[in-house]
C-alpha positions, 0 to 999 in steps of 0.5 A: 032488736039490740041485745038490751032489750030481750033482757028488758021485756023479759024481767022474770028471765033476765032475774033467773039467768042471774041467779043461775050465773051466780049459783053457777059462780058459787058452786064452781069457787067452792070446786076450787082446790086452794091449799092454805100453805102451799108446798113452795121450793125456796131457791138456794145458791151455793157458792164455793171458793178456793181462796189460797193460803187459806189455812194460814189465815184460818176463820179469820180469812174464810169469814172476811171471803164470805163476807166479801161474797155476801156483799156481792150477792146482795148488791146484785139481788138488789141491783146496787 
């Protein structure tokens, strides 16, 4: 007697096993706890350079480093 075969002779039970695995299913997918915007900490970097003469060349300078390390960071983000 192969495994198939108790579910054939037996229609009335193989339809009530069903439905039990179902409801079981049903009752048990409800139970689960899903959160609709679930709490994610974002990772950061935070980069800090000490560029010399820096406080001669004011923003000027400090925005072309920035720019500079942005660059860098994205192309290794994206594997360029």
């Amino acid at each position: 007697m192969n495994i198939s075969e108790g579910f054939i002779k037996r229609p009335i039970a193989t339809s009530l096993l069903m439905a039990a695995i179902a409801l079981f299913g049903l009752v048990a997918y409800r139970s689960l706890p899903v959160s609709d915007l679930p709490n994610v900490d974002f990772p950061t970097i935070t980069v800090s350079a000490k560029v010399p003469y820096s406080s001669l060349f004011g923003a000027i300078g400090l925005g072309s480093v920035t720019l500079n390390l942005n660059a860098k960071s994205e192309a290794a983000v994206i594997g360029a």
